[in-house]
C-alpha positions as CSV (number, residue, x, y, z in Angstrom):
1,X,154.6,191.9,18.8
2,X,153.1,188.2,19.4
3,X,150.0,187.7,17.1
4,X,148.0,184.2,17.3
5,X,147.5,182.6,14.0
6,X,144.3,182.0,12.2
7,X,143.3,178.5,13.5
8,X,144.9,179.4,16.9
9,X,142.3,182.7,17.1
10,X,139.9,180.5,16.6
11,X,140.8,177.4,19.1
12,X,140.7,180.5,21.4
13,X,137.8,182.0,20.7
14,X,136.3,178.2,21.2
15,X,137.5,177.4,24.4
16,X,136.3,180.9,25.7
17,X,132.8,179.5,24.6
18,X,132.9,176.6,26.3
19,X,134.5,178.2,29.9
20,X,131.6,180.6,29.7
21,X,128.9,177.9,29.4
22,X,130.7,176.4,32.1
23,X,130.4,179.0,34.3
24,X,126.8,179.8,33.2
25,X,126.1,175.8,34.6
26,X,128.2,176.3,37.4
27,X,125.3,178.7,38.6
28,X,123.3,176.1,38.9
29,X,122.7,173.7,41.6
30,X,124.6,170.2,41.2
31,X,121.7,167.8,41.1
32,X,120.9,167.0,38.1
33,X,118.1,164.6,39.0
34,X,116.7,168.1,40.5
35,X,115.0,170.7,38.1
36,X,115.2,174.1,39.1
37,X,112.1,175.6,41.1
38,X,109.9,178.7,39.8
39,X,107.0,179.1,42.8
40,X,104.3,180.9,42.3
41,X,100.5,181.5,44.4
42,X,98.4,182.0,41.5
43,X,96.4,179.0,41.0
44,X,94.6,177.1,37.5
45,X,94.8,177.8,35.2
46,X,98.2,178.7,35.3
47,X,99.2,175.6,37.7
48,X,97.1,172.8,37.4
49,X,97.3,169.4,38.8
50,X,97.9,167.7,35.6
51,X,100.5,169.8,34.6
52,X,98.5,171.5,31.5
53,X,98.6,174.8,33.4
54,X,100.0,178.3,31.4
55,X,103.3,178.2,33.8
56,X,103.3,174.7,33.8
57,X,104.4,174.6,30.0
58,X,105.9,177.7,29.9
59,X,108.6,177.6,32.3
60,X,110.2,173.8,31.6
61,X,110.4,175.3,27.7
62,X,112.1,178.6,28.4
63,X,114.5,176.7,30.3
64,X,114.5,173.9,28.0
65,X,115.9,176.2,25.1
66,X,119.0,177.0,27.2
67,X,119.8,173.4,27.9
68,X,118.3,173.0,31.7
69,X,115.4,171.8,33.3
70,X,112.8,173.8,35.6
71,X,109.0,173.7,36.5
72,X,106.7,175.7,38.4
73,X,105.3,175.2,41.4
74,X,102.4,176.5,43.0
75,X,101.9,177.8,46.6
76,X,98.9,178.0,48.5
77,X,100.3,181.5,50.8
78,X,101.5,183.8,48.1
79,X,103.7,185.2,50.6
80,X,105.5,182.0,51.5
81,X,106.4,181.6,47.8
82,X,108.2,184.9,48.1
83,X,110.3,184.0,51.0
84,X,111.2,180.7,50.0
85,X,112.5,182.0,46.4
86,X,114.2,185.0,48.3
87,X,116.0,183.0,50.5
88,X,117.2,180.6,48.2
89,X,115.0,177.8,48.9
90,X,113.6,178.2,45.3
91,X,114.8,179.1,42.5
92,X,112.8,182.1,41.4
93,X,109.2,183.2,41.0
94,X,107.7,182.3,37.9
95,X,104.9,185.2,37.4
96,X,105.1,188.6,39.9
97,X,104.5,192.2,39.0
98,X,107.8,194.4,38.1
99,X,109.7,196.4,41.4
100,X,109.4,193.2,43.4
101,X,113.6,193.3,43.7
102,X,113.1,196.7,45.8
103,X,110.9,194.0,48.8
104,X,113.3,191.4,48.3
105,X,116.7,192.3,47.4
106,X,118.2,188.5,46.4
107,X,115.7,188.3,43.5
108,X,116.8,189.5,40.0
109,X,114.0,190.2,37.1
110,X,114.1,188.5,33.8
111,X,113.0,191.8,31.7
112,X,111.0,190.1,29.6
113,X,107.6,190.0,30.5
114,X,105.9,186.7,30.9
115,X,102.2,188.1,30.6
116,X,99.5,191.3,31.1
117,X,97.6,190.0,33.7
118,X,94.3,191.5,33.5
119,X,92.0,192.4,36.5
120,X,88.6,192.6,35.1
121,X,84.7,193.1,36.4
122,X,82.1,190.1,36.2
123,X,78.2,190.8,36.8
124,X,75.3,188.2,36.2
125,X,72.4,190.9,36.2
126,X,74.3,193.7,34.0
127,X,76.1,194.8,30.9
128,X,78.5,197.7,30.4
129,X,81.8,198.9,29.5
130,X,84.3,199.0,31.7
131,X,86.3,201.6,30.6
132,X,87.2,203.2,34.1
133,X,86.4,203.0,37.3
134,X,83.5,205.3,37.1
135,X,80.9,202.9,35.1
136,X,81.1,201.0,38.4
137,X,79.9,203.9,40.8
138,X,76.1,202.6,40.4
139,X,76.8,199.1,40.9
140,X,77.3,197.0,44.4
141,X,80.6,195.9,43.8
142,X,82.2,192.6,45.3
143,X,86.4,192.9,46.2
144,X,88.7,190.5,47.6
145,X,89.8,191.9,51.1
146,X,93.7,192.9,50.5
147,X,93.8,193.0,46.7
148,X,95.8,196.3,46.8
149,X,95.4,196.6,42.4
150,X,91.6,197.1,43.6
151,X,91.4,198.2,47.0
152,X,94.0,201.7,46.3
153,X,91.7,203.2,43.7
154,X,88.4,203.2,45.6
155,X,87.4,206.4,47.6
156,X,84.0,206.5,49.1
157,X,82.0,207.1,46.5
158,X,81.8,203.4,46.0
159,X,79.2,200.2,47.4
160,X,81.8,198.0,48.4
161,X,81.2,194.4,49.9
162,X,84.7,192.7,50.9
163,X,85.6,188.8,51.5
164,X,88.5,186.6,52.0
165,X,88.6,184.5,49.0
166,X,87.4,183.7,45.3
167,X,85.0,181.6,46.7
168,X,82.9,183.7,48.8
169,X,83.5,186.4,45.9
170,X,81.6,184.5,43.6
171,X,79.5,183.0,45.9
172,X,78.1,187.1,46.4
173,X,77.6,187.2,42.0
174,X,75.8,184.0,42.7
175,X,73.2,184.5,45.3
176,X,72.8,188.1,43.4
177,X,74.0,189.8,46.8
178,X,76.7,192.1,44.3
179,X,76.2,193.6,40.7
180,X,80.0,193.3,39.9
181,X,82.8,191.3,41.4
182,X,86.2,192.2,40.5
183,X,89.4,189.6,40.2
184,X,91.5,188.3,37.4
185,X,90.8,187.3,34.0
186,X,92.0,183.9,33.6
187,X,91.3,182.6,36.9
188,X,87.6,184.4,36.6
189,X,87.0,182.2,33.6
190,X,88.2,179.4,34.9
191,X,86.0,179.5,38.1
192,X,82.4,180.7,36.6
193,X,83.3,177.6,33.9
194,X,83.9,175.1,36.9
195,X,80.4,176.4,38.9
196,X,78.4,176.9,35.7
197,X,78.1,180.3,36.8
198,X,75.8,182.3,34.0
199,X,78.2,185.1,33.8
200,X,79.2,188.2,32.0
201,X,83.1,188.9,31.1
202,X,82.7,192.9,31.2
203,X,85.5,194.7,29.2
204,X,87.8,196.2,28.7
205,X,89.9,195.5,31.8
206,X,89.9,197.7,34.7
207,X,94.0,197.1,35.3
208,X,96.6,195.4,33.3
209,X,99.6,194.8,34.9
210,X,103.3,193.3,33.1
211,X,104.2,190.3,35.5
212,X,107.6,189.1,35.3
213,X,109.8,186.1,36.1
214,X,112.5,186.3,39.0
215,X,115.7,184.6,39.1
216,X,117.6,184.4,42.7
217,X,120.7,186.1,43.0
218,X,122.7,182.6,42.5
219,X,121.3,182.4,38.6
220,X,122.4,185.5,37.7
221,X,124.1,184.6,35.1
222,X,121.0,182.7,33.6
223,X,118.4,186.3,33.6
224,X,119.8,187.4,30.1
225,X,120.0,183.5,28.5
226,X,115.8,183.5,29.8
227,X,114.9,186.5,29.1
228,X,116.0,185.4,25.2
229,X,114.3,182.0,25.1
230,X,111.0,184.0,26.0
231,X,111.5,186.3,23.0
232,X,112.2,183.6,21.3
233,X,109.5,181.8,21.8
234,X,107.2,184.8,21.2
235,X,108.5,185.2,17.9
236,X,108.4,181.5,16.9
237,X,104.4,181.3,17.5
238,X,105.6,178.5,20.6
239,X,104.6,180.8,23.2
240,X,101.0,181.6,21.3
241,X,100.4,178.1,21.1
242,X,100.8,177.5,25.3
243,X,98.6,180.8,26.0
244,X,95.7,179.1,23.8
245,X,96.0,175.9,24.7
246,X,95.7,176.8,28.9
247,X,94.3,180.4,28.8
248,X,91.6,181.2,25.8
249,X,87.9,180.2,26.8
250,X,87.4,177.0,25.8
């Protein structure tokens, strides 16, 4: 029987290295002047104009670690973002909740999680825990019209005041026309620091939800390669370092 000697084992087992790093790279598209694309329609502080944003630093350093470059970029129609990274046009989603690969079949999930994102209660007047839904019942409770995390687990046994955006959501805590608005944690922060708003962070959250990066179907071969930088950088401290530095209060 032919047998390979030792140094030509491990020529062999070199040059299968290098063809499957080539065809990990051959996944990707052929501009190099081009980073990859990760879209996303949260806004600061996970994108931010200058680039100091949670996503902004987290995504180019994942993809840094496996030798490519990336960034995130934000959308202004959540559901454009989708499209556009389902069809190709991106690259993937940087930050979506887990099952989104059942609505749009050409997206893959890093199984890593990128973050809890936390949908919390904020009141001006009142202070409480918010251990379930139920410490809310006597409270006149601001929503954002379509926010499905909120709007399934209310019956009618609630004083509800919808709106379309953060801004007139807000706008109710400040002109004392709710007791309680309800959105996300980071983005709350971020918005009663930026109006001066002399607000209350109630906790613990009402949801927590893992949210998740997606890959295209064209990087499949890059989901395992990610989803290892990420762990890797959550055991090094690196990834520690970008949550405080764009998400803790300042």
């Amino acid at each position: 029987m032919f047998s390979l000697s030792s140094d030509s084992r491990v020529q062999a087992c070199r040059l299968a290295g290098m063809l499957a790093l080539l065809w990990v790279f051959a996944q990707v598209p052929a501009s190099a002047d081009e980073p990859l694309r990760l879209n996303t329609g949260v806004g600061a502080p996970y994108i931010q104009a200058d680039k100091r944003g949670f996503l902004d630093l987290l995504v180019p350093e994942i993809f840094r670690r496996i030798g490519l470059e990336a960034e995130a970029v934000g959308y202004p129609a959540s559901e454009r973002a989708m499209i556009n990274a389902n069809r190709g046009i991106d690259d993937g989603v940087a930050m979506r909740v887990k099952g989104l690969e059942a609505v749009y079949p050409n997206l893959l999930r890093v199984p890593e999680k990128v973050i809890d994102n936390e949908f919390v209660a904020y009141s001006r007047r009142h202070r409480f825990d918010t251990d379930s839904l139920e410490a809310l019942k006597p409270y006149q409770i601001g929503i954002i019209a379509g926010w499905k995390v909120f709007e399934s687990r209310f019956d009618g046994g609630y004083a509800l005041t919808r709106v379309q955006d953060a801004e007139q959501l807000f706008n109710l805590l400040a002109n004392d026309r709710a007791d309680v608005v309800l959105f996300e944690r980071w983005q709350g922060n971020r918005l009663i620091r930026e109006r001066g708003l002399d607000a209350w962070l109630l906790l613990p959250p009402l949801v927590s939800t893992e949210m998740f990066m997606y890959l295209h179907v064209k990087h499949a071969a890059l989901v395992e390669p990610i989803a290892e930088a990420l762990r890797a950088m959550k055991a090094d401290g690196t990834y520690r370092r970008i949550f405080e530095q764009s998400l803790e209060p300042r």
